[in-house]
MIVEXKOL-353592 format. One record per residue: x, y, z of N, C-alpha, C, CB in turn; residue in three letters. Coordinates in steps of 0.1 Angstrom, whole numbers, padded with zeros to 4 digits, always signed. Atoms other than C-alpha are relative to their C-alpha. Glycine has a CB too. Layout:
! residues N
XYZXYZXYZXYZALA/...
END
This chain:
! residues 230
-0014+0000+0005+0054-0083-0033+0002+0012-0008+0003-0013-0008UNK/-0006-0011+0005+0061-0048-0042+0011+0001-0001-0002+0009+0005UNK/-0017+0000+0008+0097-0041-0062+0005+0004+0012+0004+0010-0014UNK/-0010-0007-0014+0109-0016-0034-0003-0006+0016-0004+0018+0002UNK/+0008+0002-0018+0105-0030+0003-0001+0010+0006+0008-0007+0010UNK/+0003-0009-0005+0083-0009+0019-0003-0004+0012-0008+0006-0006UNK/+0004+0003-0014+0077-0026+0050+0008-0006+0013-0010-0008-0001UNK/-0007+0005-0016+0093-0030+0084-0004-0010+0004-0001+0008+0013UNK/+0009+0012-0003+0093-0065+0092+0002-0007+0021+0007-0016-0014UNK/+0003+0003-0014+0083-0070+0129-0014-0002+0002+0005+0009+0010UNK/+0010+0005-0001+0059-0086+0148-0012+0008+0003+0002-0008+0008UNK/+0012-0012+0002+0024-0069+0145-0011-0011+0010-0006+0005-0021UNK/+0014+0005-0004-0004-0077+0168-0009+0010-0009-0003+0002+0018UNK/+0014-0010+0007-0042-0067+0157-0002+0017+0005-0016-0010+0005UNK/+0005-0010-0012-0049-0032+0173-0015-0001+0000+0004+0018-0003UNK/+0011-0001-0005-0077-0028+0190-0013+0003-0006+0002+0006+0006UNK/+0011-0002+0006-0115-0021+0177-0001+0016+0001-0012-0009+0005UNK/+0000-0008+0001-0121+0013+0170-0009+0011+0011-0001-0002-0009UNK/+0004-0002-0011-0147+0015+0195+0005+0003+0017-0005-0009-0001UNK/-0009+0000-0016-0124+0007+0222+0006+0016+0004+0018-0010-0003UNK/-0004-0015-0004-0119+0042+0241+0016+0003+0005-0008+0003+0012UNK/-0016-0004-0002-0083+0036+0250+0007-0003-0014+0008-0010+0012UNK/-0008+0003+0012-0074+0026+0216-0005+0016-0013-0007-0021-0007UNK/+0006-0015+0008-0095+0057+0198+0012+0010+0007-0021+0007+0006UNK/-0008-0015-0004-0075+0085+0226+0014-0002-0004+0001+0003+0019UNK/-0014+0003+0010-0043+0064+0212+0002+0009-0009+0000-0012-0007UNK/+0002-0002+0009-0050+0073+0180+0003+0014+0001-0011-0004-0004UNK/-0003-0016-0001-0060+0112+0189+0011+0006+0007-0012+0007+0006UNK/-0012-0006-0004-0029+0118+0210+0009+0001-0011+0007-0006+0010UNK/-0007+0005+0015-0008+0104+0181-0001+0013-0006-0011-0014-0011UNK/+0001-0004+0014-0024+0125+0156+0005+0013+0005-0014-0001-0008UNK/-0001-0016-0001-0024+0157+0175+0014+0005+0006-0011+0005+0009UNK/-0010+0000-0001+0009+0151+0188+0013+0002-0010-0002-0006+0004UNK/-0009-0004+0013+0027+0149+0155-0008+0001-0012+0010-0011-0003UNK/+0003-0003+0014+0008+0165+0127+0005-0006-0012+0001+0012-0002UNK/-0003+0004+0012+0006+0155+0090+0014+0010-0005-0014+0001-0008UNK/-0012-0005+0008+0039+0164+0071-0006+0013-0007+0006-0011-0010UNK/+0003-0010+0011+0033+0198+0045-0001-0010-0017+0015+0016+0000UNK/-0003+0011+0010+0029+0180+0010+0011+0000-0006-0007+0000-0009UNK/-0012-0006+0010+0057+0197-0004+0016-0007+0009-0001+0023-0001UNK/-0013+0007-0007+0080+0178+0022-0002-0017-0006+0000+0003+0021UNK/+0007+0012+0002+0060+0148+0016+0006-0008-0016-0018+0005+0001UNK/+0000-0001+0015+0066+0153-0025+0013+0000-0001-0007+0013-0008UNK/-0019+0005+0002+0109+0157-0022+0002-0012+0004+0011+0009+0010UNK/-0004+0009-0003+0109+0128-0004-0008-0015-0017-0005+0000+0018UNK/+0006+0011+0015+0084+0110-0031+0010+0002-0015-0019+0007-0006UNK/-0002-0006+0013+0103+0126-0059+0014-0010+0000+0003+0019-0001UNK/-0014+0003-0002+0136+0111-0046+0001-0016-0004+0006+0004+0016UNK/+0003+0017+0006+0122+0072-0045-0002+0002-0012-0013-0008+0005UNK/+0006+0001+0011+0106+0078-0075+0013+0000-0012-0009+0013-0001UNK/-0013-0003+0007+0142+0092-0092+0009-0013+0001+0007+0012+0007UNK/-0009+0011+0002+0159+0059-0080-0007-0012-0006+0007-0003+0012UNK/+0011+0010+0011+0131+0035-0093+0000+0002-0016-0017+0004+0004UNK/+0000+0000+0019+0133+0049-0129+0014-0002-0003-0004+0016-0008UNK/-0015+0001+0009+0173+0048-0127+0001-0016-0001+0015+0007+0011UNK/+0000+0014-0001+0168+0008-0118-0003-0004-0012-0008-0007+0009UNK/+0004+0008+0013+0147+0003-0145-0001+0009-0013-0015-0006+0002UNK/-0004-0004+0013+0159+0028-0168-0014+0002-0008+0011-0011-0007UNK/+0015-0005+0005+0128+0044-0172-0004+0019+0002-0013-0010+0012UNK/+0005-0011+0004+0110+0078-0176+0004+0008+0015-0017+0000-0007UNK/-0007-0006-0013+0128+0101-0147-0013+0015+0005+0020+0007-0006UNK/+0013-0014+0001+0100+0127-0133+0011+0008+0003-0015+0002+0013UNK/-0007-0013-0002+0107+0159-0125-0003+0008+0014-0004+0010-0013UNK/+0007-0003-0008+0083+0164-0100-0014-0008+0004+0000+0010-0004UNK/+0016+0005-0006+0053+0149-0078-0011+0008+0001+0000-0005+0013UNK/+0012-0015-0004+0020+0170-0079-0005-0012+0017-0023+0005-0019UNK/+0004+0009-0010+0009+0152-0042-0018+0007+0005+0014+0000+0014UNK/+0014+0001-0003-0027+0148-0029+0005+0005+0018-0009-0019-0004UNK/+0002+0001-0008-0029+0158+0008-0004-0013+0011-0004+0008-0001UNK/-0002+0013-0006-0017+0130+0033-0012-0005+0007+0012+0001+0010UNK/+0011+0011-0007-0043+0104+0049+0008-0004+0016-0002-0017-0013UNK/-0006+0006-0004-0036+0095+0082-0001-0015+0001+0001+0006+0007UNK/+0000+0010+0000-0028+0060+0092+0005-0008+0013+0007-0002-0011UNK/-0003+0004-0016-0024+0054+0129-0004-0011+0003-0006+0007+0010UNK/+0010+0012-0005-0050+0028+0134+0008-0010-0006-0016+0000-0005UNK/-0009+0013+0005-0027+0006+0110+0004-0009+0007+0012+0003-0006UNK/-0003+0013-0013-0016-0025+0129+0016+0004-0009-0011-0023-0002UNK/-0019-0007+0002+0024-0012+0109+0001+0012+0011+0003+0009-0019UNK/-0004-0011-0006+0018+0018+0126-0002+0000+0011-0002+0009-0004UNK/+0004+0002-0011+0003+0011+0157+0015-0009+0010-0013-0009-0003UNK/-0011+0010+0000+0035-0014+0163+0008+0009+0002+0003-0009-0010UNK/-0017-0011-0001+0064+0010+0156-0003+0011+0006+0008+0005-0014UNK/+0002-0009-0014+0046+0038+0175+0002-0002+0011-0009+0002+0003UNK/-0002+0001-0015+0046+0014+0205+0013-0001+0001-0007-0011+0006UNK/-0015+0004+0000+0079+0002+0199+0011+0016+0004+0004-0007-0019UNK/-0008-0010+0003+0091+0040+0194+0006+0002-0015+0009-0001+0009UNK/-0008-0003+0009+0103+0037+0163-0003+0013-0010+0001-0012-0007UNK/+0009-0013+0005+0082+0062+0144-0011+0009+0015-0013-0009-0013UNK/+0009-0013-0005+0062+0092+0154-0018-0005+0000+0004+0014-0014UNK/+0014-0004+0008+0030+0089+0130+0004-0007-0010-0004+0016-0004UNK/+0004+0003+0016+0025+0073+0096-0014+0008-0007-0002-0018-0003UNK/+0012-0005+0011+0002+0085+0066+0005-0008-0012-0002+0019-0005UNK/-0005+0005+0014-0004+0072+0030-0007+0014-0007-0007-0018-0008UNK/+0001-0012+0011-0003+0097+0004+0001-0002-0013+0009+0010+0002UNK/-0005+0004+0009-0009+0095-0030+0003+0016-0013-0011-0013-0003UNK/-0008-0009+0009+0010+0115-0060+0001-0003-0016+0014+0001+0006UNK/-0001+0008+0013+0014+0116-0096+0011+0006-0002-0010+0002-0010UNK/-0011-0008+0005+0045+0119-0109-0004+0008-0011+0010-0009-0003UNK/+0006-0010+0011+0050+0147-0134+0013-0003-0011-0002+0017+0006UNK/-0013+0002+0015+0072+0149-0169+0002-0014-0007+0018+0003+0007UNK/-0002+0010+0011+0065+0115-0180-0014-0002-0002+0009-0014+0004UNK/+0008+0002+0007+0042+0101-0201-0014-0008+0010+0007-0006-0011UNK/+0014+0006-0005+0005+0092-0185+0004-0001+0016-0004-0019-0009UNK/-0007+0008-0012+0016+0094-0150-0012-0007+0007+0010+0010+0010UNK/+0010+0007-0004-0002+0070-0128-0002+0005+0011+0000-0014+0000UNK/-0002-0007-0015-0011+0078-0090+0007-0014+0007-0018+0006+0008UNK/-0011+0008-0004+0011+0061-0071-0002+0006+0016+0016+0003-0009UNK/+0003+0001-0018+0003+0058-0029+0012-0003+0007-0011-0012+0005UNK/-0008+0001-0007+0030+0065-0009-0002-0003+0016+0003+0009-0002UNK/-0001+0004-0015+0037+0054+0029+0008+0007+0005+0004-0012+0003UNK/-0008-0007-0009+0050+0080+0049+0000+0005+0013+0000+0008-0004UNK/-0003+0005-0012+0066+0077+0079+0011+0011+0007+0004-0014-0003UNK/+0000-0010-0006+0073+0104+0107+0016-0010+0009-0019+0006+0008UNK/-0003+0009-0011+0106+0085+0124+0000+0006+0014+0012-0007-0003UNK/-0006-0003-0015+0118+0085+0163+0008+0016-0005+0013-0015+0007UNK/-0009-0012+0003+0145+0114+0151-0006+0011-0005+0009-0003-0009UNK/+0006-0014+0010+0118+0137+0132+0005-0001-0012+0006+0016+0005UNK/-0002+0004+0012+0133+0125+0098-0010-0003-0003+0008-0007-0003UNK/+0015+0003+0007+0104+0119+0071+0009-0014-0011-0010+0020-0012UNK/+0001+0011+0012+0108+0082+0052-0011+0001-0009-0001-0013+0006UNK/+0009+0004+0011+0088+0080+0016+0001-0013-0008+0000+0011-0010UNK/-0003+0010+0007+0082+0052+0004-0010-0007-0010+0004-0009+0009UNK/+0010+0008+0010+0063+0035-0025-0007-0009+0000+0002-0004-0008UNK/+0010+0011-0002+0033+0014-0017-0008-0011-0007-0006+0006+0005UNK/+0006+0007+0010+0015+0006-0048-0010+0010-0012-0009-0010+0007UNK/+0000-0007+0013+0008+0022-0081-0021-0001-0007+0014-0011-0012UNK/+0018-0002+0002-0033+0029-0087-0007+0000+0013-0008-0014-0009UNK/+0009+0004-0011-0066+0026-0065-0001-0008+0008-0008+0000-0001UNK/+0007+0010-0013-0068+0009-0034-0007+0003+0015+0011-0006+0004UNK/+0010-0002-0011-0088+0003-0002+0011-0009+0013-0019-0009-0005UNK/-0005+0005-0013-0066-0021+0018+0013+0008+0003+0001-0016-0001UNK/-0011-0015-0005-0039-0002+0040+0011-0010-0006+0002+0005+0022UNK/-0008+0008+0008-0006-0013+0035+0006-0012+0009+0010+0009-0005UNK/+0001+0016-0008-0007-0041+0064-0006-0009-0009-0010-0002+0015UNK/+0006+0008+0006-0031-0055+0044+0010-0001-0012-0015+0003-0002UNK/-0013-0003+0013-0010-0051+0011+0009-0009+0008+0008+0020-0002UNK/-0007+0007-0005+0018-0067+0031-0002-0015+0001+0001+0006+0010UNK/+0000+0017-0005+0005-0102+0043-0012-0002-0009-0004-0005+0019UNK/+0008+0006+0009-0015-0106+0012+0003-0001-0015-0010+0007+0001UNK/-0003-0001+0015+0005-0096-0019+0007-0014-0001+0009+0014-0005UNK/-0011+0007+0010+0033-0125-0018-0014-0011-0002+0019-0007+0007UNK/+0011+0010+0010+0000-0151-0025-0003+0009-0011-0016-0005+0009UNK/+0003-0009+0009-0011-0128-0048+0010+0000-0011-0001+0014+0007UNK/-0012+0000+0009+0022-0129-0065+0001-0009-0008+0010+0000+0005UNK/+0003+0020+0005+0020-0168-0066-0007-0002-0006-0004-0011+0008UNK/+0008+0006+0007-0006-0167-0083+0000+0005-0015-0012+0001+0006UNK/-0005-0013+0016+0003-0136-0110+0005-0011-0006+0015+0016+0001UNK/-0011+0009+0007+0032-0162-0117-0004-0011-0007+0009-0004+0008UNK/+0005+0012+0008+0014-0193-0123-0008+0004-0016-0011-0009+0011UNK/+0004-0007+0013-0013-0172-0146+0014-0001-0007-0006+0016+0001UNK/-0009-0002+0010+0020-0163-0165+0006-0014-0005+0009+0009+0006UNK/-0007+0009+0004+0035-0193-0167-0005-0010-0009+0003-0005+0009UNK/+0006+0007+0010+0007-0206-0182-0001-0001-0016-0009+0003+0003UNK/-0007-0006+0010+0015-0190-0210+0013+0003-0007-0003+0008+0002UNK/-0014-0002-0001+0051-0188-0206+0006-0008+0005+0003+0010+0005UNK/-0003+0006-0015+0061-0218-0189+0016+0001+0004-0004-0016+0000UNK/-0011-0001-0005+0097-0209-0191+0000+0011+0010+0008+0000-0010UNK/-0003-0013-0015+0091-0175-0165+0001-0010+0011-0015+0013+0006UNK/-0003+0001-0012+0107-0179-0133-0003+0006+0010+0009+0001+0001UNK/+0004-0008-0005+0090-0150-0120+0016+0009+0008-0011-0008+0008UNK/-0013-0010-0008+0127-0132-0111-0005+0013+0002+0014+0002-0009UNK/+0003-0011-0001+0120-0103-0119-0017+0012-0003+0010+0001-0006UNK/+0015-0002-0003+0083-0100-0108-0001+0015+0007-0007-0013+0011UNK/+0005-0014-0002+0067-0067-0103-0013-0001+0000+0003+0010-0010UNK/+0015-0005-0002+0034-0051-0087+0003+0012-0009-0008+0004+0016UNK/+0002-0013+0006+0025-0029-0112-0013+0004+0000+0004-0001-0012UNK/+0012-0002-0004-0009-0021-0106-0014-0002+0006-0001+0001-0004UNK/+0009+0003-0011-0039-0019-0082-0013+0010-0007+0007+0004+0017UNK/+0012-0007+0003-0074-0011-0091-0014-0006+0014-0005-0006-0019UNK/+0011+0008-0007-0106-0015-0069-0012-0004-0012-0008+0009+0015UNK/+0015+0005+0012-0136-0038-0090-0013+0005+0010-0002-0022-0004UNK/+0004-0001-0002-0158-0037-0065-0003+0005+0016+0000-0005-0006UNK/+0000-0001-0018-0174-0030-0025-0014+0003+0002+0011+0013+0007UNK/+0008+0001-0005-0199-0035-0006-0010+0010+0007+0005-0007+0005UNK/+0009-0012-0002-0230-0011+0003+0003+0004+0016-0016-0004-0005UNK/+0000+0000-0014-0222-0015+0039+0017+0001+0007-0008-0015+0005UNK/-0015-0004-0007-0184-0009+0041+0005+0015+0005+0012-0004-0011UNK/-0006-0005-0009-0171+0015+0067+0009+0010-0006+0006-0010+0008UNK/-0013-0006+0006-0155+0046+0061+0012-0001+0005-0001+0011-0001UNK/-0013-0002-0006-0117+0051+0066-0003+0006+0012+0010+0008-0009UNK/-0004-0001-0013-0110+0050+0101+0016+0003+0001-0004-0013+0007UNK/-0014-0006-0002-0073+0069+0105+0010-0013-0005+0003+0004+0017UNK/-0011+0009+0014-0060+0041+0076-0009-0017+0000+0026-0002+0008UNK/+0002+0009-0002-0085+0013+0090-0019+0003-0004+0006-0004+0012UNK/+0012-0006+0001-0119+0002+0080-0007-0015+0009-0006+0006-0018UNK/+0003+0012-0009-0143-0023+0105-0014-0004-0008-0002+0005+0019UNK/+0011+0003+0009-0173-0028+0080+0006-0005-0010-0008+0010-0003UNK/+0003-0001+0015-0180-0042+0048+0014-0010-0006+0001+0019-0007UNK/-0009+0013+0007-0161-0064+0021+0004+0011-0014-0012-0019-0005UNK/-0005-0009+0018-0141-0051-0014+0006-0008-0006+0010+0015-0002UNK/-0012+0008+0006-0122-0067-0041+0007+0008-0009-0006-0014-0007UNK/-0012-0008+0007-0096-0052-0056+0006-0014-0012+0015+0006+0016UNK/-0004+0005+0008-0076-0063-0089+0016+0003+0003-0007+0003-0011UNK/-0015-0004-0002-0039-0065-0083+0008-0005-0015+0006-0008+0015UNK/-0010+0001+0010-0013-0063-0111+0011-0006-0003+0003+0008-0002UNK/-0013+0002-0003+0019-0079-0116+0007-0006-0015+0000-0010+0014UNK/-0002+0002+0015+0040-0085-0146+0012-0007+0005+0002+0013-0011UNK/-0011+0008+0000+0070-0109-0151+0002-0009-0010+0001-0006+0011UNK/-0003+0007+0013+0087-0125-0180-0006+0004-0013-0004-0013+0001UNK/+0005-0004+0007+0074-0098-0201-0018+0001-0002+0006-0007-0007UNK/+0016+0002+0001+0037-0105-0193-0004+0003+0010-0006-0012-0002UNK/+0002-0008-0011+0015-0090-0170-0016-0011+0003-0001+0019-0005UNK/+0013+0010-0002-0015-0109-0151-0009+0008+0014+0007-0019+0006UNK/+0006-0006-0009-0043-0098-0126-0005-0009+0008-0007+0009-0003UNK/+0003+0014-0012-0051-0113-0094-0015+0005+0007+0016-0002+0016UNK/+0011-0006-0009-0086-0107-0079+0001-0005+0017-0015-0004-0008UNK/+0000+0006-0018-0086-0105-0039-0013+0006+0007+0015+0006+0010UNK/+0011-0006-0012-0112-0101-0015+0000+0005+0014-0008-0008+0002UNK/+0002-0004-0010-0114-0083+0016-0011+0001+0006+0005+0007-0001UNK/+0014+0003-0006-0138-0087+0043+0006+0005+0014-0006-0018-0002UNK/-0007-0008-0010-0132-0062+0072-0006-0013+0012-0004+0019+0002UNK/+0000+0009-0012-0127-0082+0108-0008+0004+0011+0013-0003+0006UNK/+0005+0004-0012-0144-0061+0132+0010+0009+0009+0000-0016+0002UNK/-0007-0003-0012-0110-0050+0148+0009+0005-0009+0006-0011+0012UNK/-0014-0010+0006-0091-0027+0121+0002-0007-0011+0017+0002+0009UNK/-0006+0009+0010-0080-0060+0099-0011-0005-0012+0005-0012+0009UNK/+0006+0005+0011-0091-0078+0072+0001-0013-0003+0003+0005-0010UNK/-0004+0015+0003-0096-0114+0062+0000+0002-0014-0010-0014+0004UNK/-0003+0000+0020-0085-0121+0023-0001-0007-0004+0013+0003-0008UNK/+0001+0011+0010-0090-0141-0005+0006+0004-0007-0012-0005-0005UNK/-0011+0001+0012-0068-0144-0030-0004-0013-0009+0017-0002+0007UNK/+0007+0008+0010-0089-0158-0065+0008-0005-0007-0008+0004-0008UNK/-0012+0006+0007-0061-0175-0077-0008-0008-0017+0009-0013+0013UNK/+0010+0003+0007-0087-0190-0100-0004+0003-0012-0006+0002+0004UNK/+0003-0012+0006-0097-0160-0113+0013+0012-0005-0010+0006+0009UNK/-0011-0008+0004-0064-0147-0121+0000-0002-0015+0014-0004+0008UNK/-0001+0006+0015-0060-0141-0159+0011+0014-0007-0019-0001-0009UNK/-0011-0010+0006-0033-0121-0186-0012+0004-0002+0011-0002-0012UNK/+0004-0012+0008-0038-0087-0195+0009+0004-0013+0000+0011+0009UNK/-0008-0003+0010-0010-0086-0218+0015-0012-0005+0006+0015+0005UNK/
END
């Protein structure tokens, strides 16, 4: 449950295992077909979300993104989908820090090549992470549900309205997980700490990931183990 919607909601099959030789030349046409964006195209577009996110919440306005050089993200079961579909070109995540305010955090963008040659930026999630943003997608709103109860525990009047991911950290990962595969990984397990604040209070959710084998991930969500940070 990230504040901005960053995800196109249609139906996603799994893609294929990485192994698979028609699903790998996929991939390399893809990539070499439509190259990564320059960063600095990548960074106006980040700069611009970023500018309307601080006017919402009336917060610290950057001035500028320093950006990391894009990742790609083909293998994504988001991007795999709207490639077939046509709708996009290519996706990458990219991450950036904003500049001119105070402590900036890195902040992972989702950037997206469309049908027209237009570049969409969009805001994925704010710190370190491992899962793409499929995973992110069909895992945060439990994740959320659970931020909220933590809070409520404490708070039992929150309603969780105006709930926010505000940060992602990885705790841990497994000696045997897989490197990035063009946004996917088929090894290994991690658990990440996810952030979320609402009603003034902020709570962390621990989740587990446990790669499938075929690009995806099965998740746990420690609802359990969710506890305030503030």
């Amino acid at each position: 449950m990230v504040k901005k919607p960053i995800f196109i909601l249609v139906a996603l099959a799994a893609p294929a295992a990485a192994q698979d030789a028609d699903f790998a030349r996929f991939v390399a046409q893809t990539n070499a077909a439509t190259p990564p964006p320059a960063t600095a195209e990548i960074a106006a577009g980040a700069l611009v979300v970023l500018k309307a996110i601080a006017a919402e919440k009336k917060d610290c306005v950057p001035s500028a993104v320093a950006m990391e050089p894009p990742q790609t993200a083909t293998s994504v079961r988001l991007a795999t989908e709207l490639i077939g579909a046509g709708k996009i070109k290519n996706a990458w995540t990219a991450y950036g820090r904003p500049q001119g305010c105070p402590a900036p955090a890195p902040t992972r963008f989702l950037v997206l090549r469309m049908a027209d040659a237009s570049l969409i930026v969009r805001v994925v999630n704010v710190g370190e992470t491992i899962a793409n943003p499929s995973l992110m997608r069909d895992s945060s709103f439990v994740a959320a549900v659970a931020a909220v109860t933590a809070i409520q525990k404490a708070k039992p009047e929150c309603d969780g309205k105006d709930l926010d991911m505000v940060g992602t950290r990885v705790i841990s990962k497994s000696a045997d997980l897989s490197p990035d595969w063009h946004g996917s990984r088929y090894a290994g397990s991690w658990t990440e700490g996810w952030t979320f604040g609402a009603c003034g209070r902020r709570a962390e959710v621990p989740i587990t990931f446990t790669a499938d084998g075929q690009g995806g991930a099965n998740w746990n969500v420690r609802a359990n183990d969710a506890k305030l940070v503030d």
